[in-house]
N, C-alpha and C positions, 0 to 999 in steps of 0.2 A: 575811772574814778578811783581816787585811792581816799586812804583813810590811815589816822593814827593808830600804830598799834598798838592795843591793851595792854600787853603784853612790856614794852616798855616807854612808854610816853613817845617815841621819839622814831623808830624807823616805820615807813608809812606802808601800808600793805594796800595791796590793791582789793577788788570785792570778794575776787575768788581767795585770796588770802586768807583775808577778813572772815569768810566763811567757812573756812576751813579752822581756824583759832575758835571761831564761836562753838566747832563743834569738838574742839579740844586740842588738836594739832598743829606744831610748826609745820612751815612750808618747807619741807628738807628736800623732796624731788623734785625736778625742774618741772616748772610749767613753762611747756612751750610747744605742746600737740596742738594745731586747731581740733575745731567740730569735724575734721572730715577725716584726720587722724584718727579722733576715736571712733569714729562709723568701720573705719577704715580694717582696725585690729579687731572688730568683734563680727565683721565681714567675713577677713581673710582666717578666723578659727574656726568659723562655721563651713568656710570653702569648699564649695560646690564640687573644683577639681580633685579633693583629698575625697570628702564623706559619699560622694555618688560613685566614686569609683569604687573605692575598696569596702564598702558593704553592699553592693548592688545586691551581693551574692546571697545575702542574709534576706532581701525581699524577693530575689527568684525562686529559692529554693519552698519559702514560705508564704504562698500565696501566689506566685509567679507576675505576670504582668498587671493583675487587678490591684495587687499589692503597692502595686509604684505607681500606675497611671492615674486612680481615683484614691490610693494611701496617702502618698505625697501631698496634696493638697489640701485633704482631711485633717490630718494632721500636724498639717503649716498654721492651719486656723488656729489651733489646742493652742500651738506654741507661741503664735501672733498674741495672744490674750494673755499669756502667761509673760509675753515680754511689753506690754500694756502694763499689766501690774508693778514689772519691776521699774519700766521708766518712773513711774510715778514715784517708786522709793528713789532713784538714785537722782532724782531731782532733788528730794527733801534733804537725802545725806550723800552728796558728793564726796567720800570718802578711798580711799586704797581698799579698804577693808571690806568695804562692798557687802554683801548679803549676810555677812557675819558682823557686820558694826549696826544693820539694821534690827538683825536679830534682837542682838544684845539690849539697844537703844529700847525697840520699842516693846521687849518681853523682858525676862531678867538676866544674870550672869548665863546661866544653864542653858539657855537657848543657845547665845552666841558662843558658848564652847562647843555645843553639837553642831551648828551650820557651820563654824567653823571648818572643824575637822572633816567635814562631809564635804564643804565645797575645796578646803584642799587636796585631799584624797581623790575626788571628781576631777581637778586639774590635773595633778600629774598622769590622772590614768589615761586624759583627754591629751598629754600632751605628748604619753606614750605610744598611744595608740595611732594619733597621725605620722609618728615617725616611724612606729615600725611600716605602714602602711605605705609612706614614701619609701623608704627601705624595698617593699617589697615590689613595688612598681619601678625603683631603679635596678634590682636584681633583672627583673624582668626586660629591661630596655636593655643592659649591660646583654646578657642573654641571646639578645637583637644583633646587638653590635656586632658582637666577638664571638667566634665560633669557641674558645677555651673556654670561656667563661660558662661554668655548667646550672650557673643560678640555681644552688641549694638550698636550704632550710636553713642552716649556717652561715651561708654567704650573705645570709638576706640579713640574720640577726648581727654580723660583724656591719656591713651597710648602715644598722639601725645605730649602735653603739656610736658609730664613726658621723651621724647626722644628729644624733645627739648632745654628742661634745659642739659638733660646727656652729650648733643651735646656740649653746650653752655660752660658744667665743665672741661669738656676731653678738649677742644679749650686751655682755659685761664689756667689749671691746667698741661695738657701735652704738655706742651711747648718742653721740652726734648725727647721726643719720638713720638712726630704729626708728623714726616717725615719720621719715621721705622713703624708707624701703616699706613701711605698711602702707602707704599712699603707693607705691608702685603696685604690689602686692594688687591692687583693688584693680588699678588696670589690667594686670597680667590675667586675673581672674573672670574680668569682663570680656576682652580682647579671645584668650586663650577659649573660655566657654563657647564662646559664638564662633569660633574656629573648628572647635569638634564638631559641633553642631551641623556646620557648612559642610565639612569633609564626610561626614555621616551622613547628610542628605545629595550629595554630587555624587563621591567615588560608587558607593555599593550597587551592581548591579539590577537588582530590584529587593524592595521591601518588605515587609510584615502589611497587613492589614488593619485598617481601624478597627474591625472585631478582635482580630487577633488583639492590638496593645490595648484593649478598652473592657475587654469581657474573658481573655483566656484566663484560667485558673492552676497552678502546678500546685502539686505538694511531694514534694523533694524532703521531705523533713523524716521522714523515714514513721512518722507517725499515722495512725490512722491506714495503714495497708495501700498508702497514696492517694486516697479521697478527697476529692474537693468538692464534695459536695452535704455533706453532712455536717452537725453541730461542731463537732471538734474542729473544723477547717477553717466554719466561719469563729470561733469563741476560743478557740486556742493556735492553732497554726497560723491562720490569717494576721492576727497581732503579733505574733513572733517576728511577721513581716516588718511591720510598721519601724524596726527599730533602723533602719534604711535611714528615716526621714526624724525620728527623735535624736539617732545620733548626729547626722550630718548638722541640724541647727542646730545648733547648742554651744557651749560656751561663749555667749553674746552678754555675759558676765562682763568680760572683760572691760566694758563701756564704764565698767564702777571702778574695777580696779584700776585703771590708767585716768579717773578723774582727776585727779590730785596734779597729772600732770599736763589736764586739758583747761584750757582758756572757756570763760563763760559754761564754766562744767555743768552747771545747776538745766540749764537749756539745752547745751550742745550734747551729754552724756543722753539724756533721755532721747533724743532727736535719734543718736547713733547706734541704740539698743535697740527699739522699733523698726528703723528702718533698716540698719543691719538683717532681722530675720524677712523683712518682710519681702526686700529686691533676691535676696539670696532663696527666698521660695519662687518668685515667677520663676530666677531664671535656673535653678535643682528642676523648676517642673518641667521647661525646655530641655532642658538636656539628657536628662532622665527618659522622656518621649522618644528623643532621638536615639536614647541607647536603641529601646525598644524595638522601634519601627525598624530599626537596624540587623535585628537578633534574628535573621534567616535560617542558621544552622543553628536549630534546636539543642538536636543531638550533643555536638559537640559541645555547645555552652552546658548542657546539663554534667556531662564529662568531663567538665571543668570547674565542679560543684559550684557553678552561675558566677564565677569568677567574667568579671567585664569584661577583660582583657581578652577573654574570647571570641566577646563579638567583633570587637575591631579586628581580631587575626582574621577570622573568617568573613569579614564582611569587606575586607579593607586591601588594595595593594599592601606591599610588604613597606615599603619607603612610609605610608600613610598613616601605617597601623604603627609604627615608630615614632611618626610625628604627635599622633595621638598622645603617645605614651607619655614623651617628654612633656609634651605640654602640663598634663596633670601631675610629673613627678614634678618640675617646676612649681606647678602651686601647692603641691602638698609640702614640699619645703618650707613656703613661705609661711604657710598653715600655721608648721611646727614653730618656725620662728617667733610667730604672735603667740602661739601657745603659752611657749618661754616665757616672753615677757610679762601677761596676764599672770601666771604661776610663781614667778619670785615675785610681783607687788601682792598677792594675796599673801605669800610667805613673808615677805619684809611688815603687812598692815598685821597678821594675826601675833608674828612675834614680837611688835612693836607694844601690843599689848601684855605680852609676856604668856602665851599660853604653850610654846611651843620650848621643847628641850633645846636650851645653847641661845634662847632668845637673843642674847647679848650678840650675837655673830649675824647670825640672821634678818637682825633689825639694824644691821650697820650698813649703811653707805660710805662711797666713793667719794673722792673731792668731783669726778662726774653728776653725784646725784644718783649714783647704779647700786642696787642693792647686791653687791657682785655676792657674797656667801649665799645669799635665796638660791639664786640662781645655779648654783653648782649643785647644794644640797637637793635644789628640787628635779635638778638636772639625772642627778644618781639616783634617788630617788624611783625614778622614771623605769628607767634599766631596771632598777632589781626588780618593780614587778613585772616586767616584760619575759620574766626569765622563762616562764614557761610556753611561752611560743617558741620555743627550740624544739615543742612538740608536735607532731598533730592526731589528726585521726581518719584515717581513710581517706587523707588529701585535703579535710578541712580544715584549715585555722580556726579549729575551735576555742584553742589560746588566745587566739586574737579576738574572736569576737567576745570572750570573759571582758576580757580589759577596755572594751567598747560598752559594755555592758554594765561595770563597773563605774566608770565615763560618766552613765548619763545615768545611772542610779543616785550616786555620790553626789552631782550636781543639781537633778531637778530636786532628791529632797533637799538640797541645799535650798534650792529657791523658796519650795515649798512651806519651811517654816515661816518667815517673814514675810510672806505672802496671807497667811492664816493669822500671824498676829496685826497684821494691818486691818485683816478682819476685825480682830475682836476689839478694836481702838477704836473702831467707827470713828466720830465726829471729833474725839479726841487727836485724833492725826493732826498734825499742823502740814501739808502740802506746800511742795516749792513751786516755782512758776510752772511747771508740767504736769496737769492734775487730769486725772479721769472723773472729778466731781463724784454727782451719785452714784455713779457706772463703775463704780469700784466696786457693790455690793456683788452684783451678780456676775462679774467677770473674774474678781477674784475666787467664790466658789469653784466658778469654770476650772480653774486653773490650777486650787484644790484635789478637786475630784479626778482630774487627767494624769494629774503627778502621782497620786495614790494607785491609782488603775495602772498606766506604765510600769512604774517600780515593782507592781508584783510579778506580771507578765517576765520581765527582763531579769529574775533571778528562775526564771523556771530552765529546765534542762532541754538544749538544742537537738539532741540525737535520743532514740531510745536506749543505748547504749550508756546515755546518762543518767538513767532513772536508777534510782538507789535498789539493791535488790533484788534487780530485773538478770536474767540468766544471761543477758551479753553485755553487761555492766562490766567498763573499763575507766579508771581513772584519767586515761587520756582523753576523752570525749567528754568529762564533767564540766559544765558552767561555773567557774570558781567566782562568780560574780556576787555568791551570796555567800560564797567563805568567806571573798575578802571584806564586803562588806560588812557582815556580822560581825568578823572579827576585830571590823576596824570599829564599829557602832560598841562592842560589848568592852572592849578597850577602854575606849573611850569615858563608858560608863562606869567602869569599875576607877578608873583614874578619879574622876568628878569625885565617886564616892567615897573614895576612902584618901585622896589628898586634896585635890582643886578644888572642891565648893569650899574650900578656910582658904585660900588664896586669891584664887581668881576674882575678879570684881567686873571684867567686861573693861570695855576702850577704859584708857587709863589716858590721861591729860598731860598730854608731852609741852604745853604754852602755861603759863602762867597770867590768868585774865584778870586782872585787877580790874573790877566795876563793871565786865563785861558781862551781859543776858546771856546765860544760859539757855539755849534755845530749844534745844534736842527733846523730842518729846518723850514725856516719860507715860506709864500708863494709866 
């Protein structure tokens, strides 16, 4: 169905147009993803092969197998509800701008400047954090391969820089095929998972026990004198675990931000956010199992601060434990790549409304339709805070896991605010074809209360050596997840205060609608 455009008497816009103008916007990036494109890119960022591998280590150390066997699932719930609430918005406003045009829309300017910033700052950390992560899983294969190759801490962070840019070129250069490589991407992820899965349950000589992956308890966290059995294990160590299965789903954002370039977006985007987390938990919680069942040599996996890659050396022939590897650097690649993409359309939707320094550049596309400047700026962006995984601490990427940690702070309270103001809009909400009806009241709460409770856990300190004060307190082992947060949050705030609230005004009207309904709900 097309229709006239308001806009000028005369060129006819189709519905997704149409709806995209009512809600203030030219149609400037191509639409031309199906529904299973955008399932496709909020699949491959959540990716089972990137988040299960490279934070295994963060749920063995902290809580050990009970953490991931009955975590994972627990947790999948939290996140299933919370991605319930946001289908419901990205039905109502299929926009680029996603959880920051909702903000704004359904609370005032001040919202959508803070979700803004919050969920840009959550992307690139999310889009950091995958590629240093393939970075260090190709260090690791490289390692494999070639006896020269000494796989350093250096080597891994030149790797990241170098999958960064590749990221950044494939974005701005496969403008024509980024929507057939996120469709591969979903196979590669399907195919490749049930491949480790096979090779973990054939090659290893014998197994772990269902006591073992259902009931063992570790505490590797250096807290608590190693207890797992007292308050601090279950109320504080235990949740340290959990960030395994909070980081790995997440960024299923992207289903908004690539609406604008998806067909029947108002159905298809909410369909792709939903089902994105919910296939991507069965099958994290298969392969996750199978790490487990796997993890025979205790010792040595703890020796390798519960880095995955242990268990497949020791559990796996040499040829095996290789193919493992590649498989998951493979999709953590392809991670990064939707990363990317996801992170310039939030960069090109937030400066399009001008909140961001150099909007003007940022908010320009391509005769492609490619926001090529997002992409670079969010690109470097990336890198600089990566910088401090050049460090570590007694062998842990405690850098890494800051930027992981920052990741999904940044982003769930991204979700978090327009989640809460959909609350307080009740019956006032206007809903698109995809509603949760009544069942908004008490799922939204859900998803309140989980996001509040996460967030503060994940700025707490991973090592005691992080604890402010404490007599073996090193800068190298601190969680910088709640410097940078804070100081991207107190930024932020001191900007609003003393220039942007006289400026800023929330989405700004790039169409011109002569007679057309303003539809967008206000409060």
């Amino acid at each position: 169905m097309t229709t006239t455009s308001p806009a000028t008497g005369e060129q006819p816009l189709d519905d997704d147009a149409q709806r995209l103008a009512e809600l203030g916007y030219k149609q400037e990036l191509r639409r031309k993803w199906s529904g299973f494109s955008n399932f496709a890119i909020s699949f491959s960022i959540i990716s089972i092969l990137a988040g299960c591998f490279t934070t295994f280590g963060q749920a063995w150390n902290n809580g050990g197998p009970v953490a991931i066997s009955w975590g994972w699932p627990l947790i999948s719930i939290f996140i299933l509800i919370i991605g319930f609430c946001m289908s419901e918005l990205v039905s109502a406003y299929p926009t680029a701008g996603g959880i920051y045009w909702w903000a704004a829309t359904m609370g005032r300017p001040v919202h959508g400047w803070f979700t803004g910033w919050l969920n840009l700052v959550g992307l690139i950390a999310v889009t950091a954090s995958v590629d240093y992560g393939c970075a260090t899983f190709l260090n690791l294969t490289l390692s494999a391969l070639f006896d020269g190759w000494a796989g350093t801490l250096n080597q891994a962070f030149l790797l990241f820089v170098i999958i960064l840019a590749l990221h950044g070129i494939i974005n701005i250069y496969g403008h024509a095929i980024i929507d057939v490589l996120q469709n591969i991407s979903v196979w590669w992820h399907v195919a490749g998972a049930a491949a480790v899965v096979l090779i973990l349950i054939v090659v290893p000589d014998h197994h772990q026990s269902f006591q073992f992956v259902f009931t063992e308890r570790f505490n590797n966290s250096g807290f608590g004198n190693g207890d797992h059995n007292g308050l601090m294990f279950w109320f504080f160590i235990l949740p340290l675990g959990f960030l395994l299965t909070q980081y790995t789903i997440t960024g299923f954002d992207a289903c908004a931000h690539v609406s604008e370039e998806t067909r029947g977006a108002s159905h298809a985007a909410a369909r792709g956010l939903w089902q994105s987390i919910f296939y991507s938990a069965i099958g994290g919680w298969i392969l996750l199992l199978a790490f487990l069942f796997a993890a025979t040599d205790v010792d040595a996996i703890n020796k390798a601060g519960g880095f995955s890659g242990a268990i497949f050396e020791t559990a796996l022939t040499p040829v095996m434990f290789k193919i493992v590897i590649v498989i998951s650097t493979i999709g953590q690649f392809f991670c990064g790549m939707s990363c990317v993409t996801s992170m310039s359309r939030m960069t090109y939707a937030f400066s399009r409304d001008r909140a961001i320094p150099g909007w003007r550049m940022w908010s320009r596309v391509d005769r492609n339709g490619t926001p090529v400047y997002a992409i670079i700026a969010g690109t470097v962006a990336g890198g600089v805070l990566t910088l401090p995984a050049l460090y570590q601490y007694n062998g842990i990427p405690v850098a890494f896991y800051a930027v992981v940690s920052v990741a999904v702070i940044g982003l769930y309270l991204a979700f978090l605010i327009p989640i809460a103001l959909r609350l307080r809009m009740g019956d006032r909400f206007r809903p698109g074809p995809w509603t949760l009806g009544p069942k908004y009241k008490v799922l939204g709460w859900i998803a309140v209360i989980e996001i509040a409770v996460i967030s503060v856990y994940f700025i707490m300190p991973f090592t005691p050596a992080a604890v402010p004060f404490s007599d073996d307190f090193t800068w190298s082992a601190v969680n910088y997840a709640p410097l940078a947060i804070g100081g991207v949050l107190l930024a932020v705030w001191l900007w609003w205060v003393l220039s942007a609230r006289h400026w800023f005004t929330g989405p700004r009207r790039t169409i011109e609608e002569q007679g057309a309904p303003d539809v967008a709900n206000t409060p």
